[in-house]
C-alpha positions as CSV (number, residue, x, y, z in Angstrom):
1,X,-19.9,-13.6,-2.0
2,X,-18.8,-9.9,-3.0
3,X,-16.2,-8.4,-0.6
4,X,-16.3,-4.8,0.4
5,X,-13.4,-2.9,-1.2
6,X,-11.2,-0.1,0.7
7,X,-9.7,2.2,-1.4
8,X,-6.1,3.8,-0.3
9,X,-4.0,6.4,-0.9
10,X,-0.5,7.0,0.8
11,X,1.0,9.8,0.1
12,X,5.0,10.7,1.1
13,X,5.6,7.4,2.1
14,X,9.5,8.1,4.5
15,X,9.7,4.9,5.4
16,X,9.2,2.4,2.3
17,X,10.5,-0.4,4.6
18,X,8.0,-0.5,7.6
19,X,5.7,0.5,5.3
20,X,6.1,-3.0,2.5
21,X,6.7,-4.9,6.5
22,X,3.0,-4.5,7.2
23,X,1.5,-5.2,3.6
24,X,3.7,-8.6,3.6
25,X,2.0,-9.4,6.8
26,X,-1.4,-8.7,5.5
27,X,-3.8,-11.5,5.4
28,X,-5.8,-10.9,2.5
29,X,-4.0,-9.4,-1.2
30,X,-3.6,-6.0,-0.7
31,X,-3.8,-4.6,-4.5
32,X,-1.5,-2.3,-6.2
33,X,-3.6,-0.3,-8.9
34,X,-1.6,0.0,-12.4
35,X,-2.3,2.7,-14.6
36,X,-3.3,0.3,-17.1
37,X,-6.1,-0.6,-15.0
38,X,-5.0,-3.8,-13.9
39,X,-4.2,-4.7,-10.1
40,X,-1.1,-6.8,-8.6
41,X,-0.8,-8.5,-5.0
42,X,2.0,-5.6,-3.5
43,X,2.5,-8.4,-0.5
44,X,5.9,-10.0,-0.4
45,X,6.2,-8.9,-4.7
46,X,9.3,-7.4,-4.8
47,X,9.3,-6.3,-8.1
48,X,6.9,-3.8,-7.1
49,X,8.5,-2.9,-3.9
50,X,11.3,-1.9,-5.8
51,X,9.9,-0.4,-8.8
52,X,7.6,1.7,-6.3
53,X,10.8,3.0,-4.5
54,X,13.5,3.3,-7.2
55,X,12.8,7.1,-8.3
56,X,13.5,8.3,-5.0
57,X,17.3,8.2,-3.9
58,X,16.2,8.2,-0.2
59,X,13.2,5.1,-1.2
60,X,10.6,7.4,-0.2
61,X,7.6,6.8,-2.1
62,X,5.6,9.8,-3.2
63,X,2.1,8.4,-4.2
64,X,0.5,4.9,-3.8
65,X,-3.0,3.8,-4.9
66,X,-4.1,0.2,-3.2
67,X,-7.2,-1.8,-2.8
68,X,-7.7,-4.0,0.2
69,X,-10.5,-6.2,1.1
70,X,-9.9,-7.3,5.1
71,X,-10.9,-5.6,7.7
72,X,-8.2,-6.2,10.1
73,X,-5.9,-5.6,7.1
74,X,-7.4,-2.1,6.6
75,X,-7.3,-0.8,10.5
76,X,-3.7,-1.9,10.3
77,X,-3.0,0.5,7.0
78,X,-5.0,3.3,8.5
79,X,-3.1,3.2,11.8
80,X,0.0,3.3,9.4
81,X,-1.8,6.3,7.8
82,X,-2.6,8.2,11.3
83,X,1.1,7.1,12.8
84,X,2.6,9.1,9.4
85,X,0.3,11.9,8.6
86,X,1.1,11.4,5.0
87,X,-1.7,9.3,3.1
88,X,-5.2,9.8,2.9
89,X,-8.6,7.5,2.0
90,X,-10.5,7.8,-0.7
């Protein structure tokens, strides 16, 4: 069986912190999409975390592109979204 796919942008992410808190408690992968095409699981991979918050000195992070495919998982990223005012669905 074929799960839906949510497509996700944030934009101006302020707080990278509360933001990586609710994908690591995300019950399904939540997908990073690479420019290469591929996608990586952003929960609880800090090697992303970091690399997605390293050009900013405050850890701000000014554009992210995921994929998600529960729906719990989703109402809790768009409630993030709302709560922020600074990302956006595609």
């Amino acid at each position: 069986m074929i799960k839906d796919v949510t497509d996700l942008t944030f934009f101006n992410i302020q707080d990278s912190q509360c933001f990586f808190d609710l994908i690591n408690n995300c019950v399904e992968p939540v997908t990073l999409r690479l420019q290469t095409g591929q996608t990586k699981d952003l929960r609880s991979n800090s090697l992303l975390q970091n690399f997605l918050t390293w050009m900013d000195i405050y850890g701000d992070i000014s554009e992210v592109k995921l994929q998600c495919t529960n729906a719990q998982d989703v109402e809790y990223l768009i409630q993030f979204m709302i709560e922020n005012r600074g990302a956006k669905t595609d």
